[in-house]
RORO-560483 format. One line per field, with one value per residue (C-alpha): residue in three letters; chain; residue number from 0; x, y, z. Coordinates in steps of 0.02 Angstrom, whole numbers. Last residue first. Layout:
% residues N
type ALA/...;
mol A/...;
seq NUM/...;
xx X/...;
yy Y/...;
zz Z/...;
% end
This chain:
% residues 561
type UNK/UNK/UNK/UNK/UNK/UNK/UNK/UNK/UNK/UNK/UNK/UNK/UNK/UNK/UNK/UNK/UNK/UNK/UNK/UNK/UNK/UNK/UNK/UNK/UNK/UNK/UNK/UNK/UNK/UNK/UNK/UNK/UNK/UNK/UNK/UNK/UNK/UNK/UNK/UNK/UNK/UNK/UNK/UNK/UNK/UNK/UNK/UNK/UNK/UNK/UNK/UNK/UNK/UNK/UNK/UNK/UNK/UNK/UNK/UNK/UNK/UNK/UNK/UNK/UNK/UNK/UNK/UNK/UNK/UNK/UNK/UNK/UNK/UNK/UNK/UNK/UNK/UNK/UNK/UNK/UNK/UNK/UNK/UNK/UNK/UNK/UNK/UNK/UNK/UNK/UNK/UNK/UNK/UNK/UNK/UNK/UNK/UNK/UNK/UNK/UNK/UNK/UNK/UNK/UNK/UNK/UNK/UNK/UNK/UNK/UNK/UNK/UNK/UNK/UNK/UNK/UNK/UNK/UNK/UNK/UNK/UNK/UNK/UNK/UNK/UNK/UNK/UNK/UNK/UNK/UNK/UNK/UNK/UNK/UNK/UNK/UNK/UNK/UNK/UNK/UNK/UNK/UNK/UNK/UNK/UNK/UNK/UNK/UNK/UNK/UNK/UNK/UNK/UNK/UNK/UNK/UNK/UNK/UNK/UNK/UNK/UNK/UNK/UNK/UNK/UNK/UNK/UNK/UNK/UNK/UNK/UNK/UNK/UNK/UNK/UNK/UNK/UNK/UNK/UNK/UNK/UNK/UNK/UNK/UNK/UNK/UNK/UNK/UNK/UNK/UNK/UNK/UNK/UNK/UNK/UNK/UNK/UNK/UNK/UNK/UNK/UNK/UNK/UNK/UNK/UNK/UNK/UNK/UNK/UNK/UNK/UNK/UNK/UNK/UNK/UNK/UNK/UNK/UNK/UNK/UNK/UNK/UNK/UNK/UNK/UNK/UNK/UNK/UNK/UNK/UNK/UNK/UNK/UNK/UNK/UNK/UNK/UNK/UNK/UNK/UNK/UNK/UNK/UNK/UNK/UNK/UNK/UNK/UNK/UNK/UNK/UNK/UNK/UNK/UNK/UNK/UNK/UNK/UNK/UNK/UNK/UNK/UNK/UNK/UNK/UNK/UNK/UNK/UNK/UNK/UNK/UNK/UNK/UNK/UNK/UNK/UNK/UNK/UNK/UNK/UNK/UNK/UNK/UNK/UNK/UNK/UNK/UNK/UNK/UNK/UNK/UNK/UNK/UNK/UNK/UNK/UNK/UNK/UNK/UNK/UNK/UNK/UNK/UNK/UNK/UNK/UNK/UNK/UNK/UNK/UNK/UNK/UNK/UNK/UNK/UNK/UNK/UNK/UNK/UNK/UNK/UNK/UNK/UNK/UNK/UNK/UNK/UNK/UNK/UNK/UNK/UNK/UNK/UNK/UNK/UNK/UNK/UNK/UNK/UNK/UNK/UNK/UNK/UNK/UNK/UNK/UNK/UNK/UNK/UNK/UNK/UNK/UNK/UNK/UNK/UNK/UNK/UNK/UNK/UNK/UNK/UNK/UNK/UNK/UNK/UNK/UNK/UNK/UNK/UNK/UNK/UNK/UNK/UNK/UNK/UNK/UNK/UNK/UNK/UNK/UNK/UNK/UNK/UNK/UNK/UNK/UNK/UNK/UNK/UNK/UNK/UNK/UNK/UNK/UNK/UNK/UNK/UNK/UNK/UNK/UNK/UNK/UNK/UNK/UNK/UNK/UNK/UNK/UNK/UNK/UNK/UNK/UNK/UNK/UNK/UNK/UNK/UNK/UNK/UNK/UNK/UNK/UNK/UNK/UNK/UNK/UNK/UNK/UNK/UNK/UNK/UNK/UNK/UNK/UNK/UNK/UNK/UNK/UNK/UNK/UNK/UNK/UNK/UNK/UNK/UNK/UNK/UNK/UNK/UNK/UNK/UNK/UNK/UNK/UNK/UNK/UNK/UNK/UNK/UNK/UNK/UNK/UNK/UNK/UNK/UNK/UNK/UNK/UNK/UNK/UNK/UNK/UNK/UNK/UNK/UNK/UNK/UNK/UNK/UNK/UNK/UNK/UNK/UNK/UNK/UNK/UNK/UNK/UNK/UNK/UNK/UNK/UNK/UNK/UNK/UNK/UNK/UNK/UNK/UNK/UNK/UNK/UNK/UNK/UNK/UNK/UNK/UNK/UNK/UNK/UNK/UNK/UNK/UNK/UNK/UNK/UNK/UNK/UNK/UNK/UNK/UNK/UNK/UNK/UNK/UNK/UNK/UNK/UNK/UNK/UNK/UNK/UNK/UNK/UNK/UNK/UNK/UNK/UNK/UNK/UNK/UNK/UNK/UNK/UNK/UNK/UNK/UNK/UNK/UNK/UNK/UNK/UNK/UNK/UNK/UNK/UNK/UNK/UNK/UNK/UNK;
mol A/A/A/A/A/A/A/A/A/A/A/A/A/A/A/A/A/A/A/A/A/A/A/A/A/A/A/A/A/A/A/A/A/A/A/A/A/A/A/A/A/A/A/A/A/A/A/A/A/A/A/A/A/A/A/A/A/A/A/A/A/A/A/A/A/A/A/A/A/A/A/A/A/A/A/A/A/A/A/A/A/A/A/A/A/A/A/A/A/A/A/A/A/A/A/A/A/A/A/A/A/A/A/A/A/A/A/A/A/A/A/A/A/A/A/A/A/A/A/A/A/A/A/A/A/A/A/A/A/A/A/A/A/A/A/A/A/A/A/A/A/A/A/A/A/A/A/A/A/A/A/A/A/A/A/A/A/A/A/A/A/A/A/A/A/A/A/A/A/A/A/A/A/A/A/A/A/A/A/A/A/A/A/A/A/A/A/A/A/A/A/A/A/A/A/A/A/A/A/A/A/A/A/A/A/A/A/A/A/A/A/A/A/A/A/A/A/A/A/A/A/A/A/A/A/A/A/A/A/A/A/A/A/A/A/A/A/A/A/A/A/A/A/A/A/A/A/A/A/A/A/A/A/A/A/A/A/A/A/A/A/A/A/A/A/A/A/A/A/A/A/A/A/A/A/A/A/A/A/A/A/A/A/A/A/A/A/A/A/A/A/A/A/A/A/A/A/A/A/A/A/A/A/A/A/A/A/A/A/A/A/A/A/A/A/A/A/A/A/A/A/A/A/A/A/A/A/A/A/A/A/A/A/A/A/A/A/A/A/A/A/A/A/A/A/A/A/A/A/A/A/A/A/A/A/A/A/A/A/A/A/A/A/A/A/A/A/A/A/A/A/A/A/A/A/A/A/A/A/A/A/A/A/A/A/A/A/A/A/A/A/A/A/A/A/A/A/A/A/A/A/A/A/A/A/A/A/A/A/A/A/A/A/A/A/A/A/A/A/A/A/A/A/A/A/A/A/A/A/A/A/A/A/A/A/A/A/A/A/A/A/A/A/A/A/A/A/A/A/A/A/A/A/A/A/A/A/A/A/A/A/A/A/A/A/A/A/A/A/A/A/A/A/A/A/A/A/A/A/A/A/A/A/A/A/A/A/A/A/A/A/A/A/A/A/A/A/A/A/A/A/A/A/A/A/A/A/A/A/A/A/A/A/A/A/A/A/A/A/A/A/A/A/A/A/A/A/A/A/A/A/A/A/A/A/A/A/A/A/A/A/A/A/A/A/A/A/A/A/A/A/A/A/A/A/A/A/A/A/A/A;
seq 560/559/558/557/556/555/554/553/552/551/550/549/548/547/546/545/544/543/542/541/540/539/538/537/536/535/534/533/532/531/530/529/528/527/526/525/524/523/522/521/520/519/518/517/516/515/514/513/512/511/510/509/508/507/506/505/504/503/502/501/500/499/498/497/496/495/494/493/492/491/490/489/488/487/486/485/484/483/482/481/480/479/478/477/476/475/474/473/472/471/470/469/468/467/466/465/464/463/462/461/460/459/458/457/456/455/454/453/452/451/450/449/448/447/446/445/444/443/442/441/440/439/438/437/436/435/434/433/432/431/430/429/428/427/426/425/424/423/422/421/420/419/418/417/416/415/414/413/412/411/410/409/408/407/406/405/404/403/402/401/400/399/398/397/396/395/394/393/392/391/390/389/388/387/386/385/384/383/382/381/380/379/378/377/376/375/374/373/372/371/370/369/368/367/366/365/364/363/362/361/360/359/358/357/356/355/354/353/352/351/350/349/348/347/346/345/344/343/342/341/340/339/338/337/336/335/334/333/332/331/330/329/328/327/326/325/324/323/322/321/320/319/318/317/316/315/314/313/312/311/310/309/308/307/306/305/304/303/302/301/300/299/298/297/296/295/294/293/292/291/290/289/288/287/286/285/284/283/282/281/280/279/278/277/276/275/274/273/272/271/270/269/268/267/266/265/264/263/262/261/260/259/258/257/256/255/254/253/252/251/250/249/248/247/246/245/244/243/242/241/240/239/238/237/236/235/234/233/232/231/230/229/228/227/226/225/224/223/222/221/220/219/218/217/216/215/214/213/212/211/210/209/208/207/206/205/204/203/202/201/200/199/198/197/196/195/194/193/192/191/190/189/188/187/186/185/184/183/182/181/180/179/178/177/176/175/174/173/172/171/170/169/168/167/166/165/164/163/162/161/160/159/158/157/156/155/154/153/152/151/150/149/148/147/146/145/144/143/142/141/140/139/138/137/136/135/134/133/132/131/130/129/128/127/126/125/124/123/122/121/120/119/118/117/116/115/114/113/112/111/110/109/108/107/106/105/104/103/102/101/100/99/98/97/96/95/94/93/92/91/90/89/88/87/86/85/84/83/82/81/80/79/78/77/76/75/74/73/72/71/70/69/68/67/66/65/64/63/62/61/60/59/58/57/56/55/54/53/52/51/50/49/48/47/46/45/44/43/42/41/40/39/38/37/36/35/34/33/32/31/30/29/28/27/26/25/24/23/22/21/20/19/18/17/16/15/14/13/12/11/10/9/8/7/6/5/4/3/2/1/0;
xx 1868/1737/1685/1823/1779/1600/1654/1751/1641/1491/1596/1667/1486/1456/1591/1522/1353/1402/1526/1377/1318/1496/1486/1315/1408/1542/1472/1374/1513/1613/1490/1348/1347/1198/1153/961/974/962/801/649/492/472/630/773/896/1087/1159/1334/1462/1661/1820/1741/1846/1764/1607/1428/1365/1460/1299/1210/1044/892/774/631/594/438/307/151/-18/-88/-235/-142/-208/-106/-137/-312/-318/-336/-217/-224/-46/-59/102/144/301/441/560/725/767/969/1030/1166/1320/1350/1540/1646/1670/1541/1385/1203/1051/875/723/563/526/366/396/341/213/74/31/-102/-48/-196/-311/-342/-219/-314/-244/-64/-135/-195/-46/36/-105/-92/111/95/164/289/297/461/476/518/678/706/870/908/1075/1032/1051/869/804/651/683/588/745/831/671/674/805/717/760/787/652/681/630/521/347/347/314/157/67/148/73/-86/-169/-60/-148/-113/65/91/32/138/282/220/215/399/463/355/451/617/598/581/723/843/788/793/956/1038/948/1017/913/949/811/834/699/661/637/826/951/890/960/923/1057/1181/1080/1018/1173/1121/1196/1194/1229/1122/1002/1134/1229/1061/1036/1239/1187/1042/1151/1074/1014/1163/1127/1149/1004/1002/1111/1065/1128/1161/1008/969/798/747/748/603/505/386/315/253/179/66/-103/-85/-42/-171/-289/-217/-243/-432/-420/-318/-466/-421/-410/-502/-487/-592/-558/-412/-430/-579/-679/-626/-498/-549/-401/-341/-273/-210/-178/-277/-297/-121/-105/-7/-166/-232/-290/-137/-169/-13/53/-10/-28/66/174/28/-59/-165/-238/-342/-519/-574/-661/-606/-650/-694/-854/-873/-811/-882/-809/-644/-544/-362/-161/-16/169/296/423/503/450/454/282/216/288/203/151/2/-151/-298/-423/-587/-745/-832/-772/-594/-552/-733/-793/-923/-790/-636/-524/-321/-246/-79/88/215/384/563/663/853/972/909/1011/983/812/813/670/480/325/146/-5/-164/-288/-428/-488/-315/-237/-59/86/281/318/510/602/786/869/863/978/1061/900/815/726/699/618/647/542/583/485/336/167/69/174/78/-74/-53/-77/72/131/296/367/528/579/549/365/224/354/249/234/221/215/335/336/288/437/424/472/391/433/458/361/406/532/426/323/421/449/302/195/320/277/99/86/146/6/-131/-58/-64/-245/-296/-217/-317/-456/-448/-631/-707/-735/-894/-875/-1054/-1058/-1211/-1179/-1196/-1005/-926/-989/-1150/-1173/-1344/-1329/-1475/-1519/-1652/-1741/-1809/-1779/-1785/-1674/-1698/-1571/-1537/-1374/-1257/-1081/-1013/-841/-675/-582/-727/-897/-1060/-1212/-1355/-1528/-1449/-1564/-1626/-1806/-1876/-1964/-2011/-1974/-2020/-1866/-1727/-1611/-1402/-1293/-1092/-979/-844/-872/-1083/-1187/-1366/-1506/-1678/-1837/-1994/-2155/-2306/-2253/-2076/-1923/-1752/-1652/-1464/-1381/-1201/-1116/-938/-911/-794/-638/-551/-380/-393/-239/-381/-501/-621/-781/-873/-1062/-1110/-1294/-1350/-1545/-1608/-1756/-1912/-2040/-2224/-2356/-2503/-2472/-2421/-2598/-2691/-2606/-2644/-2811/-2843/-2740/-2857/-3009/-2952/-2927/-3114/-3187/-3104/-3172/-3351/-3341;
yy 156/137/293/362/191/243/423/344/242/367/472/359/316/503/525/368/418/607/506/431/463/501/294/305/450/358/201/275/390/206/143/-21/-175/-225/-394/-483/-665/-841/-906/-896/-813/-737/-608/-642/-471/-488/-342/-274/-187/-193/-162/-199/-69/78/55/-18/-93/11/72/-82/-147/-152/-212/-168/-268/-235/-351/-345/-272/-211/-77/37/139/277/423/489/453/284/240/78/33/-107/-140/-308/-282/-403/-340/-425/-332/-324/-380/-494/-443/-555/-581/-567/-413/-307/-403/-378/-511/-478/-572/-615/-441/-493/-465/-357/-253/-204/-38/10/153/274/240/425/418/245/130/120/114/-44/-134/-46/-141/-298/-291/-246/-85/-97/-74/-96/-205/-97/-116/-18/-24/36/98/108/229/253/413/441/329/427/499/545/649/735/867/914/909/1078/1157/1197/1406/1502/1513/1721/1746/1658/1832/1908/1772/1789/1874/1755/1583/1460/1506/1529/1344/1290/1368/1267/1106/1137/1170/1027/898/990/947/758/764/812/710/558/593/616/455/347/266/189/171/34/-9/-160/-269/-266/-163/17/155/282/326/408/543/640/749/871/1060/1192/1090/1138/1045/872/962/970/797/738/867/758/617/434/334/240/57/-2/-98/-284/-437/-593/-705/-862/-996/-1111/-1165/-1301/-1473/-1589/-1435/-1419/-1598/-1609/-1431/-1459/-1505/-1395/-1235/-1245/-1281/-1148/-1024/-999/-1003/-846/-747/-649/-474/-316/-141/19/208/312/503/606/523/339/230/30/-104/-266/-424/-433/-601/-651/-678/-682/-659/-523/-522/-367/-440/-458/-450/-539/-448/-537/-371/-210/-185/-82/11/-33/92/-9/44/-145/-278/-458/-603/-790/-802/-623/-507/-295/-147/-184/-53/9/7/15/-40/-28/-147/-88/58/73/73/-16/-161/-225/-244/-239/-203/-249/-129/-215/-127/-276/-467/-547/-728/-781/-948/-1060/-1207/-1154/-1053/-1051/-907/-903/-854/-788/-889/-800/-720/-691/-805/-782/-881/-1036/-1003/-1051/-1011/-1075/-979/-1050/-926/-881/-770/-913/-928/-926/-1066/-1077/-1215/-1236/-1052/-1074/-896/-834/-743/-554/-509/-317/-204/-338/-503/-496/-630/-708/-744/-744/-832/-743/-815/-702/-716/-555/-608/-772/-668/-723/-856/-912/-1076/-1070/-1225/-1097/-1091/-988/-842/-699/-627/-452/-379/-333/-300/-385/-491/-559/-482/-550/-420/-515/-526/-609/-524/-366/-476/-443/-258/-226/-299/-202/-44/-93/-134/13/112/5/42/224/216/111/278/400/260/316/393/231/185/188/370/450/558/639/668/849/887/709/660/611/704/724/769/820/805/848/996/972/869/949/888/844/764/590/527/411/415/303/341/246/276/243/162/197/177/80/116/295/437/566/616/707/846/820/771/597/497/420/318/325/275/322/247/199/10/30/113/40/156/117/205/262/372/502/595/604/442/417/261/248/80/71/-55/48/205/288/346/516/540/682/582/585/493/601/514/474/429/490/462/532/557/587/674/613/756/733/611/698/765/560/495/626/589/418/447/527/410/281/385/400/210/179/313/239/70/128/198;
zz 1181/1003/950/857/746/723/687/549/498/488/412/246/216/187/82/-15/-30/-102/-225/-272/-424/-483/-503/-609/-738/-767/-782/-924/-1012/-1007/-1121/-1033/-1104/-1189/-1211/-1259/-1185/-1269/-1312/-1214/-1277/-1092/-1121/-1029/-1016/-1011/-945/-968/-878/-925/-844/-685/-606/-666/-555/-582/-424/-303/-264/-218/-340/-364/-523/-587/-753/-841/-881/-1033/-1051/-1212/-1278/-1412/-1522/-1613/-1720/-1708/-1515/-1411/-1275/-1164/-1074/-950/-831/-723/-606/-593/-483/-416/-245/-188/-323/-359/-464/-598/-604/-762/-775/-683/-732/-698/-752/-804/-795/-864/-1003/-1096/-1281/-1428/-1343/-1462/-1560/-1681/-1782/-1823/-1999/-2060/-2214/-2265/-2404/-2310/-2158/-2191/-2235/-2063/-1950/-2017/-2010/-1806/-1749/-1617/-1442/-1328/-1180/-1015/-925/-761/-687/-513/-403/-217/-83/-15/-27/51/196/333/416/255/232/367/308/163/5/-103/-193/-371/-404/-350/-310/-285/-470/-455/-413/-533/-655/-622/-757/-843/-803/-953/-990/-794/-768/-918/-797/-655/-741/-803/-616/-570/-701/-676/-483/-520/-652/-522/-383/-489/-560/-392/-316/-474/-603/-762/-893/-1026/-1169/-1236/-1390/-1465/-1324/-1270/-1175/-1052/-937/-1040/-1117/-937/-957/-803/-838/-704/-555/-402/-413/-410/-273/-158/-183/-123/19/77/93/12/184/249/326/131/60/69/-29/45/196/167/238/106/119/260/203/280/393/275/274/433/466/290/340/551/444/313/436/548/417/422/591/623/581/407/448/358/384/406/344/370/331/265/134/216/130/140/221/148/237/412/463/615/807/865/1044/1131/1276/1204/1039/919/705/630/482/291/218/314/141/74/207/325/464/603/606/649/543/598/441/444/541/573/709/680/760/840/879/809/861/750/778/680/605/448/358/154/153/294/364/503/698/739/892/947/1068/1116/1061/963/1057/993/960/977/1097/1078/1098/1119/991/976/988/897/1005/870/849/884/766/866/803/584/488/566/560/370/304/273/189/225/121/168/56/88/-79/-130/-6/-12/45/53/-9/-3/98/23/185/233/383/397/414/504/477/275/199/30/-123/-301/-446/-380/-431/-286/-133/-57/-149/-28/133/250/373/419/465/534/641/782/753/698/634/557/385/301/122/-6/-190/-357/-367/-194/-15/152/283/472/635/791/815/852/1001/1160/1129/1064/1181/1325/1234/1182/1390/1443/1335/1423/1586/1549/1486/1645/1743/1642/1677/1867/1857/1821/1644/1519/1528/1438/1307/1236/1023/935/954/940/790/672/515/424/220/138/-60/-134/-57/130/303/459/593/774/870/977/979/1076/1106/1237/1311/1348/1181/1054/1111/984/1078/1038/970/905/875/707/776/612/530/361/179/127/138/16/101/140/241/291/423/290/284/280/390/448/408/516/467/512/444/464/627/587/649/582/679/657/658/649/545/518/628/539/663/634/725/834/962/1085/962/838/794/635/580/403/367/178/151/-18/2/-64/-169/-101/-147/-171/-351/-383/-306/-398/-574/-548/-477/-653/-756/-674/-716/-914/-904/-853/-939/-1134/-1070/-1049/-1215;
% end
């Protein structure tokens, strides 16, 4: 009995104890700033302090400038221990909020923070100085810095010394069977990886700097005792290959130095991996290496200090420089950007014969690709999406009346590379049914297909008669299918061929086109040569390209005195 009043009276004061305590509010911190060009900057590993009458916290934000706790409800003192410093100017906060219901979101920014100038009244001039001197940086340093192609894509790489050693992020390399660097738009030369270091992400390339007059080698910081490449606040800057861009420069803020990494709110995109990372003095204080997407616009980036590669660098120096790669030039894109008007002809053309440039040869599948024929089949993919939209949504279909028809491209585009003038060739390993799974599906009408890949595509080679043409980018691109519905399963991975080449590539005057395509079992290669309604169809391609090529000469030759 007395053991029955003793556990009712604790579920008692248990009950009491949980009625008492009130409802916690999940608290969510978001600390950003707006720059003078109204780019928004997270504020990464920020402390913010929340204070009430009955309890105390400290938040620190995480990558993207956000925290979050759970607190009892309340009125609180929301501050900053230390300032944040962006562009010249402290920000520091210190607001009341109320905190009820269960969730509450608290922003930190430029309109409910006191600002303070950390500069002198003549900082507009400082800031002018500052911007001279990423012009003349820029200027001095951009050939320094080179894009790093392999079969997977492209990143970037930096000259460390004019015997042409390079360094890169190793997932840039990867296992790439091809490598080669491209200077300019008119030099790219096959690159050797001499050394890599996973763990570290660092990889040593070398070339031919033969090939290559004007590349010149990056100046590397080199640490003292005690001392940091880079201090918190301090504006760094790089140069890379974003995209499809060559060399541009981009400029961010420190926010956080550890042992073997740089934070800053640098944007990096793909193709910008492996670029040298330049404190204000033009030195290189790291490779940079991956970069985090904020809610609303660029978030923060990570470099690798430029001591974790020097190691690597100062082990293998000697024997890299023994024989030098080959240094002939390779096979790059045309100076020419696709016309827009060549696009605007494909739209307009009643009929498109899309037949001719898919095929197939044993285990894989053949897509050709042309800049017309992608354009085309691009806008007949929205144009169908919006009419399933009006099936779906008819009460509104007057409205959607006024969308139109296929959009024509736009001038800019040429400008930012969108259509490149190259001839491609996908290939893409077929999927078959596997004997285990086709027995059983013949004692089971409900039993779906399952599917595997049949090969792994390796590599792929072009003729035009009897010469193989080269390409100009030799893509080897991992793909993972996994689909699971009443008729077929399938959960495989494989590699498909992407391959580039130039537009005269395929042309009636090779007499005949075929590819041979390597799969990974080995053996001897699958052929397909290409019908003369194919290479038809590629070469009229690019008539537009070719008129257009045939301009810019000629202007270029009324040009000359």
């Amino acid at each position: 009995m007395q053991r029955y009043l003793s556990v009712l009276l604790l579920g008692l004061l248990s009950a009491y104890a949980a009625l008492a305590q009130p409802n916690l509010v999940r608290v969510r911190i978001r600390v950003i700033l707006v720059d003078q060009d109204l780019n928004q900057k997270p504020v990464p590993f920020f402390v913010v302090s929340l204070k009430s009458a009955a309890k105390a916290a400290e938040l620190k934000t995480g990558l993207e400038g956000t925290a979050e706790s759970q607190l009892p409800p309340g009125r609180y003192t929301v501050s900053s221990p230390k300032p944040a410093e962006l562009g010249g100017k402290r920000f520091s906060w210190n607001i009341q909020v109320s905190l009820s219901g269960g969730e509450q979101s608290i922003d930190l920014t430029n309109d409910n923070a006191k600002v303070e100038e950390t500069a002198a009244p003549a900082s507009s001039a400082k800031a002018a100085t500052a911007t001279n001197d990423l012009t003349e940086h820029f200027k001095r340093l951009k050939n320094t810095v080179v894009t790093v192609r392999s079969e997977s894509g492209h990143g970037t790489g930096f000259f460390v010394d004019a015997k042409g050693l390079i360094l890169t992020n190793q997932h840039v390399v990867g296992n790439s069977q091809y490598l080669a660097v491209q200077f300019d738009r008119t030099h790219k030369v096959a690159a050797k990886l001499i050394a890599a270091d996973p763990q570290k992400d660092v990889a040593l390339l070398s070339v031919n700097m033969a090939a290559l007059p004007n590349a010149s080698p990056a100046p590397l910081y080199r640490a003292g005792a005690g001392r940091t490449p880079v201090q918190e606040g301090e504006r760094v800057f790089t140069i890379g290959s974003p995209l499809s861009l060559d060399k541009i420069i981009t400029t961010g803020i420190v926010s956080k130095v550890e042992p073997h990494t740089i934070m800053s709110d640098i944007n990096i995109n793909p193709g910008n991996s492996g670029g040298p990372l330049f404190n204000a003095a033009g030195q290189v204080i790291g490779l940079t290496t991956f970069g985090t997407r904020g809610e609303s616009g660029p978030g923060v980036s990570g470099t690798v200090r430029i001591e974790e590669a020097l190691a690597l660098l100062d082990q293998n120096r000697a024997r890299a420089t023994a024989t030098p790669p080959p240094g002939a030039l390779l096979p790059v894109e045309p100076l020419t950007p696709y016309p827009i008007e060549g696009l605007k002809e494909a739209l307009r053309a009643e009929k498109y014969d899309a037949r001719p440039y898919y095929l197939a040869a044993g285990d894989f599948n053949i897509a050709l690709s042309t800049p017309p024929l992608d354009y085309r089949e691009q806008e007949e993919r929205r144009l169908q999406a919006e009419r399933e939209h009006k099936k779906r949504n008819k009460k509104q279909e007057s409205a959607d009346d006024s969308s139109g028809g296929a959009e024509e491209p736009k001038e800019w585009e040429g400008e930012a590379g969108a259509h490149p003038a190259i001839f491609a060739i996908y290939v893409m390993p077929r999927a078959k049914e596997g004997l285990g799974s086709a027995f059983g599906r013949s004692f089971s009408l409900n039993s779906a297909a399952k599917l595997k890949f049949k090969t792994d595509f390796q590599a792929m080679k072009l003729f035009c008669g009897n010469k193989e043409v080269l390409p100009i980018h030799p893509g080897r691109i991992p793909v993972t299918i996994s689909v699971q519905n009443r008729l077929v399963k399938m959960d495989d991975s494989t590699y498909k061929g992407v391959y580039l080449y130039s537009p005269d590539a395929v042309n009636p005057d090779c007499g005949q086109v075929k590819l041979e395509i390597f799969s990974s079992k080995g053996g001897e290669p699958t052929v397909k040569t290409f019908d003369d309604k194919t290479v038809q169809h590629v070469w009229a391609d690019f008539d537009a390209f070719r008129r257009a090529q045939a301009a810019v000469a000629q202007s270029a030759s009324a040009a000359k005195p």
